[in-house]
N, C-alpha and C positions, 0 to 999 in steps of 0.2 A: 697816904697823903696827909700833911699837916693842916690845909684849911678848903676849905670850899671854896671850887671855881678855881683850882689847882693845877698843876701841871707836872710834867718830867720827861725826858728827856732818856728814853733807854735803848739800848745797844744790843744784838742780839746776832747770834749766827743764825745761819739760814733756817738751822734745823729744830731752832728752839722754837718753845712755846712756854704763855701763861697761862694758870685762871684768875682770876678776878669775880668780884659777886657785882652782878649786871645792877642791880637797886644802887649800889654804892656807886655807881658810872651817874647814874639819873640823881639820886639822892644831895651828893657833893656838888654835882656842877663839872663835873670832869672832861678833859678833852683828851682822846685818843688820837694820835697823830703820829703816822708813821713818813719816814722817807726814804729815799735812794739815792746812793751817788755812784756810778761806775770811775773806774781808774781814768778812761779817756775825758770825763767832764771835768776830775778833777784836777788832770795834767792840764785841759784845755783853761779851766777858770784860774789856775797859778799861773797859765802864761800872761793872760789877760791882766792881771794883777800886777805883776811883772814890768808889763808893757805901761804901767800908768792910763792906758785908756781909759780906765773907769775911775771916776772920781770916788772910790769910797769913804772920804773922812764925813761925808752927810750921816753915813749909815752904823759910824761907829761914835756908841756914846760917853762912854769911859775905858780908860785902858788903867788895866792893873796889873802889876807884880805876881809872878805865880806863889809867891808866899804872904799875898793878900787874899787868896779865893776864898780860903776856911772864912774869913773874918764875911767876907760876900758871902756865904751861902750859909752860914749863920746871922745876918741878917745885920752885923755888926755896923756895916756900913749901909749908910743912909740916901736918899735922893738917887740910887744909882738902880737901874732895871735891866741893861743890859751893858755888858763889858767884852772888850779883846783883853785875853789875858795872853802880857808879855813872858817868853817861856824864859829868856832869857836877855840882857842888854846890848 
């Protein structure tokens, strides 16, 4: 982790595993946060999406270029904390 009170985002197969030093979880400020999604929430939340019933331009705050993320996740770009990055036009 680059700074305290930090985060990430990682992917894993079922059968993997890490370690990590437990002081360094307490010491930084760190959050461990795991989730799930099965095939059937994901087909069901595309259709939904699909459908326009959900309003989500509330919940999205910037959309960027997929050959802007480098510039975003080196910190290049400014005022911006969370994005949909378009894969293509």
């Amino acid at each position: 982790m680059k700074c305290d009170g930090g985060g990430a985002i990682c992917r894993h197969a079922p059968d993997a595993s890490f370690a990590m030093n437990a002081y360094d979880i307490h010491r930084k400020q760190l959050t461990i946060q795991g989730s799930f999604i099965d095939l059937l929430s994901f087909s069901d939340a595309m259709a939904l999406l699909a459908s326009g019933k959900a309003d989500v331009e509330p919940l999205i705050g910037h959309v960027l270029g997929l050959e802007q993320v480098q510039d975003f996740l080196d910190g290049k770009i400014s005022g911006v904390s969370k994005v949909v990055v378009r894969i293509q036009d």
